[in-house]
C-alpha positions in Angstrom: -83.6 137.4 -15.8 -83.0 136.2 -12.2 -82.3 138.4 -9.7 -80.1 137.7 -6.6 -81.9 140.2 -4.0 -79.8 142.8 -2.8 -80.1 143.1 0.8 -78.4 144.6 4.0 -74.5 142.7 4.1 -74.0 141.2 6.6 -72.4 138.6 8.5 -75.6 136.8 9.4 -76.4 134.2 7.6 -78.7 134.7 4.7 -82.5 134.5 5.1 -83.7 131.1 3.8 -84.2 131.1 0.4 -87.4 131.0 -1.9 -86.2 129.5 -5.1 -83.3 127.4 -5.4 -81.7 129.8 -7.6 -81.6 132.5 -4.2 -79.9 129.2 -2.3 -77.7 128.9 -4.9 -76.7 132.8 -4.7 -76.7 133.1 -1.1 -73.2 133.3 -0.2 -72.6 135.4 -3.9 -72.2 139.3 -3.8 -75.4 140.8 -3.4 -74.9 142.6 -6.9 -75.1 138.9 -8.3 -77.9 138.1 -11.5 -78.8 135.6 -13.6 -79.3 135.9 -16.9 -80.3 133.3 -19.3 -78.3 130.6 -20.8 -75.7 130.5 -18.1 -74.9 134.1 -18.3 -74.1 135.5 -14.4 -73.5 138.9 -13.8 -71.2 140.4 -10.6 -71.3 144.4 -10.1 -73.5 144.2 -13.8 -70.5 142.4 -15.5 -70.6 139.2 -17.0 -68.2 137.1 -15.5 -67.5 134.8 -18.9 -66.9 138.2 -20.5 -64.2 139.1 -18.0 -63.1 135.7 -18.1 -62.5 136.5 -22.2 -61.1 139.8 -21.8 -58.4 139.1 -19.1 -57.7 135.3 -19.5 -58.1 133.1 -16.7 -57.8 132.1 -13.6 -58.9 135.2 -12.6 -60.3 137.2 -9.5 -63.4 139.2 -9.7 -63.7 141.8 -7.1 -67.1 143.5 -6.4 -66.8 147.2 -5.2 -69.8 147.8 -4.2 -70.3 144.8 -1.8 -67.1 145.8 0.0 -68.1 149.3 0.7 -71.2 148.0 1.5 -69.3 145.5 4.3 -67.6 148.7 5.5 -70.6 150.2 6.2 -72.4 147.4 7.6 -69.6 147.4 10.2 -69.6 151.3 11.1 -73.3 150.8 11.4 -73.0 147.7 13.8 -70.0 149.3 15.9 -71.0 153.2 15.7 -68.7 153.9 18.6 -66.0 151.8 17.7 -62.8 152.2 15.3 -62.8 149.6 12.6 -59.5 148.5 11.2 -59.4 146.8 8.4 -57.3 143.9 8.3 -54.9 144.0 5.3 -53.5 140.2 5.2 -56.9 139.4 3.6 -56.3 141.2 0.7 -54.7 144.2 0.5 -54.2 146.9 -3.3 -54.3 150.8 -3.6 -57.4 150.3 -4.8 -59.3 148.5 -1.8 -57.2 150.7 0.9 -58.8 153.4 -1.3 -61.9 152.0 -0.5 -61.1 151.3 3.2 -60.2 155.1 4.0 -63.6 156.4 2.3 -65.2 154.3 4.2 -64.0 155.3 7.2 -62.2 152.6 8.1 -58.8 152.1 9.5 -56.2 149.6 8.3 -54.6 146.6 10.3 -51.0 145.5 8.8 -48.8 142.6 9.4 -45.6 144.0 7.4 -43.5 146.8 5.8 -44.6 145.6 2.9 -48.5 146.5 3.8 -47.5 149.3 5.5 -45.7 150.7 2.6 -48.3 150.2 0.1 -51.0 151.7 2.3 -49.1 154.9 3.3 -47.6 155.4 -0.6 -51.0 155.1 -1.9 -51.9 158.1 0.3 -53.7 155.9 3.4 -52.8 157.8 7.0 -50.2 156.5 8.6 -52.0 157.7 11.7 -55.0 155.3 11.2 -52.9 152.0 10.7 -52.1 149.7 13.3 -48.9 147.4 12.9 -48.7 143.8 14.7 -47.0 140.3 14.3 -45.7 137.8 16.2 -42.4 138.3 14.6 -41.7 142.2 13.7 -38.5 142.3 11.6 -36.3 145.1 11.9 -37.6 146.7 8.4 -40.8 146.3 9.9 -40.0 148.2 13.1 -38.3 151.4 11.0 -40.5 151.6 8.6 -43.7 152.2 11.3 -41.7 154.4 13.0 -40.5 156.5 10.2 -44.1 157.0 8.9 -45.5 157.6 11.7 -47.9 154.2 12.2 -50.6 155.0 14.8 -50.3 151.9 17.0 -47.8 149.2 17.4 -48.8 146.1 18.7 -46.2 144.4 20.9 -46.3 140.5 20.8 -43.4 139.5 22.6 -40.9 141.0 25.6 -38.0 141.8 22.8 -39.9 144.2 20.8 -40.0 146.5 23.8 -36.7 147.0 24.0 -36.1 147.1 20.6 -39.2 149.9 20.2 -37.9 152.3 22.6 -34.7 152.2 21.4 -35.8 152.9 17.9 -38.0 156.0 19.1 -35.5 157.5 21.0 -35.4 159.9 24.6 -37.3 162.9 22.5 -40.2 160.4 21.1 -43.5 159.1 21.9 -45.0 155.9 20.1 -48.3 154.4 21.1 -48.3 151.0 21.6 -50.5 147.8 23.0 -50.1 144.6 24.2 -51.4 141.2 22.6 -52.2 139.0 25.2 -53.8 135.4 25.5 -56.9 135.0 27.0 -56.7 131.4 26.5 -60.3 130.7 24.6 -60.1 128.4 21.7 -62.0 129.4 19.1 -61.7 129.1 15.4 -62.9 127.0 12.2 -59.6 125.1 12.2 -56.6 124.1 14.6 -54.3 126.5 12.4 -56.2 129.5 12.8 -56.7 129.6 16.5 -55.0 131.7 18.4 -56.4 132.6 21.4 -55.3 129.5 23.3 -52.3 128.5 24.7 -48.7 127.5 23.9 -49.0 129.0 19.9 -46.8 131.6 19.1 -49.1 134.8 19.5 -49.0 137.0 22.0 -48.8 136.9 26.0 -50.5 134.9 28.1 -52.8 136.0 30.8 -52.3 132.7 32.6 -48.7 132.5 33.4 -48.1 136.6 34.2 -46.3 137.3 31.1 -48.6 139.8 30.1 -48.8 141.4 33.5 -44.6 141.4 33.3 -45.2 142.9 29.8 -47.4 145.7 31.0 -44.8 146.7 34.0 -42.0 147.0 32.1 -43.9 149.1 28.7 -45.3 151.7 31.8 -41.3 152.2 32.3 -40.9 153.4 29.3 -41.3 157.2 28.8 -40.8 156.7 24.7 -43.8 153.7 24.7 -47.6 155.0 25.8 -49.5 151.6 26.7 -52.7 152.8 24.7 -54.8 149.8 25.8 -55.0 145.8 25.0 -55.1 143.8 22.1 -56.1 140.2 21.7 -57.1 137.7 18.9 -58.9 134.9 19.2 -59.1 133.4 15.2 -60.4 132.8 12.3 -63.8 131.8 10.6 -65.2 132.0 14.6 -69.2 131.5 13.9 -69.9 131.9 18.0 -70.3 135.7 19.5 -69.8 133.8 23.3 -65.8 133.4 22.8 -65.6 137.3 22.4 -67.5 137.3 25.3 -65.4 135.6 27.6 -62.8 137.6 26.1 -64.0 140.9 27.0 -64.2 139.8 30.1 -60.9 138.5 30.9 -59.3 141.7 29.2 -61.4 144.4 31.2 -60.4 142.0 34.6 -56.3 142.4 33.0 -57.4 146.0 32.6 -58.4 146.4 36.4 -55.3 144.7 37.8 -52.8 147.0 35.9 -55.3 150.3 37.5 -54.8 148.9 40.7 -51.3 148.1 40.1 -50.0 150.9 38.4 -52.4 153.4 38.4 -52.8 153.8 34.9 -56.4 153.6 32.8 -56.1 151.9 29.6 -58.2 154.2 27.0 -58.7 151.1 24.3 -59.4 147.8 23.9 -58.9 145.6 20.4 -61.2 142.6 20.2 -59.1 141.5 17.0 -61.4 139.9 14.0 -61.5 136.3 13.0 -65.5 136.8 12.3 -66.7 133.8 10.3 -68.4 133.9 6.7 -70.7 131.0 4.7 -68.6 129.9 1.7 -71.2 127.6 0.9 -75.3 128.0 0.8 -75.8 126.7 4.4 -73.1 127.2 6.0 -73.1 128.8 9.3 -72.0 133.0 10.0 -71.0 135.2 12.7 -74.3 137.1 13.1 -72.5 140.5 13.5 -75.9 142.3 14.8 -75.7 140.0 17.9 -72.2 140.3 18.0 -72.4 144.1 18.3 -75.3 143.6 20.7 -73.7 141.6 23.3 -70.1 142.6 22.7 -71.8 146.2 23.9 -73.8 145.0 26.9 -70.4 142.9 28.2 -68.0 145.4 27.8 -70.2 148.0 29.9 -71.0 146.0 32.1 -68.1 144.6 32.9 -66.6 148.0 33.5 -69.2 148.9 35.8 -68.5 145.6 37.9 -64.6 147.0 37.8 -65.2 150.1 38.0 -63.8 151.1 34.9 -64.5 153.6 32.4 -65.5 151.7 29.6 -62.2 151.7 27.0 -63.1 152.8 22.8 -63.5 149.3 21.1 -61.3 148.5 18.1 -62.3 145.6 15.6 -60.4 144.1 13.0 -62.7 142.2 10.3 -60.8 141.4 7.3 -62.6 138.1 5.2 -65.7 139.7 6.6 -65.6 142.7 4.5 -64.0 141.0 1.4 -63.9 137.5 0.9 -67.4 137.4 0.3 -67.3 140.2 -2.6 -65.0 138.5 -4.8 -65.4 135.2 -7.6 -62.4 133.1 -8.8 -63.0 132.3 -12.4 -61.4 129.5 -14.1 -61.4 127.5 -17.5 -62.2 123.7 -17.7 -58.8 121.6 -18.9 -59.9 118.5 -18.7 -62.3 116.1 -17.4 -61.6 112.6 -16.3 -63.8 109.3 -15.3 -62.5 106.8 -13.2 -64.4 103.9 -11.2 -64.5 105.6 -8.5 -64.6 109.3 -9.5 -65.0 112.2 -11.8 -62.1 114.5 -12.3 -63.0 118.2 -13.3 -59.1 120.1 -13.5 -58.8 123.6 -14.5 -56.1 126.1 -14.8 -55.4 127.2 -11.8 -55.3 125.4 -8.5 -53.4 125.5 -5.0 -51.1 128.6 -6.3 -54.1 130.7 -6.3 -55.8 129.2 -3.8 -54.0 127.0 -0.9 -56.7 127.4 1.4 -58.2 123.6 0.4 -54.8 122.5 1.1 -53.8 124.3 4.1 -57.6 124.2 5.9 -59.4 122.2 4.6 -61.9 124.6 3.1 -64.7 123.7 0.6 -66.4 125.6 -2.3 -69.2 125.8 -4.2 -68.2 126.1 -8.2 -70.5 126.8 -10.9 -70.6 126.4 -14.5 -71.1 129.8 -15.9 -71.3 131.0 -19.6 -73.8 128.3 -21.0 -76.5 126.9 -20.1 -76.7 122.7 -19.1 -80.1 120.4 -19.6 -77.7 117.8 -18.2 -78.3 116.0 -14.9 -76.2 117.3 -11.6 -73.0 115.0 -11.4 -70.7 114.8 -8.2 -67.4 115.2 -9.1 -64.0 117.1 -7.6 -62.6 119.9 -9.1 -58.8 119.9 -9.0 -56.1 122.1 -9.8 -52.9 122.1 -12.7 -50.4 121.3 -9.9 -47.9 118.0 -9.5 -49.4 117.8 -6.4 -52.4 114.8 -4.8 -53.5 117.6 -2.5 -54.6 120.2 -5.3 -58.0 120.2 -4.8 -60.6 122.9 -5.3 -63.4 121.5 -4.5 -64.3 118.0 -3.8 -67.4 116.5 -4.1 -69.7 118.8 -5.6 -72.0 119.2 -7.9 -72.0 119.9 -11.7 -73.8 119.4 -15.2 -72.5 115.8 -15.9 -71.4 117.5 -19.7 -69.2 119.9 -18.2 -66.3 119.8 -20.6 -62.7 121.7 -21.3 -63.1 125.0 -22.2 -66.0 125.6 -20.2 -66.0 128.6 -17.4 -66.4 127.5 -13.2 -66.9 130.6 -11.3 -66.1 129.5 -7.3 -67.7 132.3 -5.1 -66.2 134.2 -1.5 -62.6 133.8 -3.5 -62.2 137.5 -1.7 -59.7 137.1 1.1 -57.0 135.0 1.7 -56.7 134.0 -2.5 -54.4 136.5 -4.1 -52.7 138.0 -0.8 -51.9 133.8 -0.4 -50.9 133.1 -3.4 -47.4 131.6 -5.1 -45.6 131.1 -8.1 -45.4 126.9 -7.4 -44.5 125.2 -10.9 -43.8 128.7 -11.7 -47.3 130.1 -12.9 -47.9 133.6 -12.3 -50.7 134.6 -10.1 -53.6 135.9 -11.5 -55.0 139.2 -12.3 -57.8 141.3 -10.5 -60.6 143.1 -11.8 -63.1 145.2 -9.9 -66.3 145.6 -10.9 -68.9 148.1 -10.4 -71.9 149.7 -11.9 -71.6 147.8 -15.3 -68.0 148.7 -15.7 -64.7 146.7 -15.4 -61.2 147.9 -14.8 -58.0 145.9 -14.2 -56.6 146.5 -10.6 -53.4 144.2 -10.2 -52.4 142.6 -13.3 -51.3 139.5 -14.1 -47.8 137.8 -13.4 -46.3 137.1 -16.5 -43.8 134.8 -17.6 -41.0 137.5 -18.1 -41.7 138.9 -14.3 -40.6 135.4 -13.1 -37.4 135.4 -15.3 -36.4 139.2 -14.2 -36.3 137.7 -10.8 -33.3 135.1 -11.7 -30.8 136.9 -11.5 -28.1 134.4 -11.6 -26.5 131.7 -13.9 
């Protein structure tokens, strides 16, 4: 049996391999073996056997590397309040996981919210933002008591205080722009200017912002939030943006008199999906994040603020598999097709980002020579594609099992019901043992829906 070594998680990217099998595994959960003829193991569970038991596609969540990712983030930040950020992925079981682990949660919706605080997460440890807070959104934070708001435009302000009332008190921040671009693709930057987050350092908005929340006796300004991405592999744009925010910090002491207690550096911290493929080193991150934010409070003149992060991929999308059955294969000149049954409903990252992965044929074992080929999805639609140009035994055939790794975040939380297929199920894995944590979307839970003839 091969054994992919469990180490440390991180975000760093792995140590160089010693065998091809470990470059193979390197972006798998740490919990990942290898077993003879084909057999691969997550959390001590075969994958094929899951596959069999639950149908497929299906998601594959490894506990123990998310906690794990929790941890390794408490230990990197010790003084720091970690939020979780919920659009990744977000069940009862993970925001289980979350709170144990010490971690607060990050939401984008009632929805979130709801499920977080139902399931018994406190209210007081969640932090609610969006560029575009509906008014469900608004009362439902409010009426369960949601630590932090985070107020992305002038309207909200208004709109908050009313809500609270004369005889309340919500704590709130402000999302500003400190106009860095950074990010592993156009549509998920957004730190830079004209995009519709936040407000912008450049033009005074923000400043404007700040004036008018300090008027509020219902709002208390708590501190300054910013964002700068997604998949960010570089620790100097959070850099720059430390400093920026501690200069905004300064201006509104000097201004108004007031010393902002907090400062949220957002998330966005890149992961390998592929053996190779760069990281954010969070160590170094930590490190230097540290050393700016002190001293550029000492420079100020500034007590230095409590540090919030909010990693979200970080901590899952590298603990879970997507697991999917072999429908066809297909030979043309140019090409060789690989589809299988499921596609850009349970993945639309491909589509959206251009994102590549790394399948593998799991439950058998191949003598067969590599073959490049793309592996596409069931959809009516040229741009389902899972994976192009990749490597696989050149007798993959239908019915065989492609497991694609870091399928954690950003999968089932972006998932639809296109031709109407039903999103897949999620099982978590742990110590040998699997249990079923959202199920799957059945044909009769599409029809309930239609409600009209």
């Amino acid at each position: 049996m091969t054994t992919h070594p469990v180490a440390a998680v991180s975000t760093a990217p792995a140590p160089a391999p010693t065998t091809a099998t470990g470059d193979a595994l390197s972006v798998w959960p740490a919990t990942t073996t290898e077993q003879p003829h084909g057999r691969l193991l997550v959390g001590g569970v075969s994958l094929a056997e899951v596959a069999e038991s639950h149908g497929t596609p299906v998601y594959v969540l490894d506990e123990a590397e998310v906690r794990e990712r929790c941890r390794t983030y408490r230990s990197a930040f010790p003084d720091a309040e970690i939020h979780y950020a919920a659009k990744a992925f977000l069940c009862r079981a993970l925001a289980h996981w979350v709170e144990e682990e010490g971690l607060g949660l990050d939401v984008c919706s009632a929805g979130e919210l709801e499920l977080a605080v139902t399931t018994g997460f406190p209210a007081g440890r969640i932090l609610l933002h969006g560029n575009a807070k509906s008014p469900q959104d608004l009362e439902t934070a409010l009426r369960l008591g949601v630590g932090r708001i985070v107020i992305d435009t002038p309207a909200e302000i208004a709109r908050i205080a009313a809500a609270v009332g004369p005889g309340g008190r919500q704590k709130v921040m402000v999302r500003v722009v400190p106009g860095i671009s950074a990010g592993g693709h156009r549509k998920i930057r957004t730190g830079s200017e004209d995009q519709q987050f936040g407000l912008s350092l450049r033009d005074g908005h923000a400043q404007h912002a700040i004036a008018r929340i300090l008027d509020q006796p219902s709002l208390e300004l708590s501190g300054i939030h910013c964002h700068l991405g997604s998949q960010i592999t570089d620790v100097k744009p959070y850099l720059v943006a430390v400093r920026r925010i501690v200069g905004l910090m300064a201006r509104i002491r000097d201004s108004h008199g007031v010393t902002l207690p907090e400062l949220d550096l957002g998330g966005g911290h890149g992961i390998a999906y592929r053996p190779g493929e760069p990281a954010l080193d969070l160590t170094t991150l930590a490190r230097k994040v540290r050393a700016e934010l002190a001293g550029s409070c000492a420079a100020a003149g500034l007590p230095v603020p409590r540090l919030i992060i909010e990693p979200g991929r970080a901590v899952t999308g590298p603990a879970g598999v997507a697991v999917y059955r072999v429908l066809a294969v297909k030979r043309t000149p140019t090409r060789t097709f690989v589809a299988v049954d499921g596609g850009m409903s349970d993945n639309p990252r491909p589509a959206l980002y251009g994102v590549r992965y790394a399948p593998r044929l799991i439950g058998r074992a191949s003598s067969a020579e590599a073959e490049r080929v793309t592996v596409v999805g069931r959809h009516c639609e040229a741009g389902d594609v899972l994976a192009d140009d990749v490597s696989l035994p050149a007798d993959t055939h239908p019915g065989d099992l492609l497991a694609v790794p870091v399928a954690g975040a950003y999968h089932l939380s972006m998932a639809s019901t296109y031709n109407l297929v039903g999103r897949p199920p999620l099982v978590a894995v742990r110590d040998g043992r699997a249990r079923l944590l959202v199920r799957r979307e059945t044909p009769a839970d599409l029809r309930v829906r239609d409600v009209g003839l």
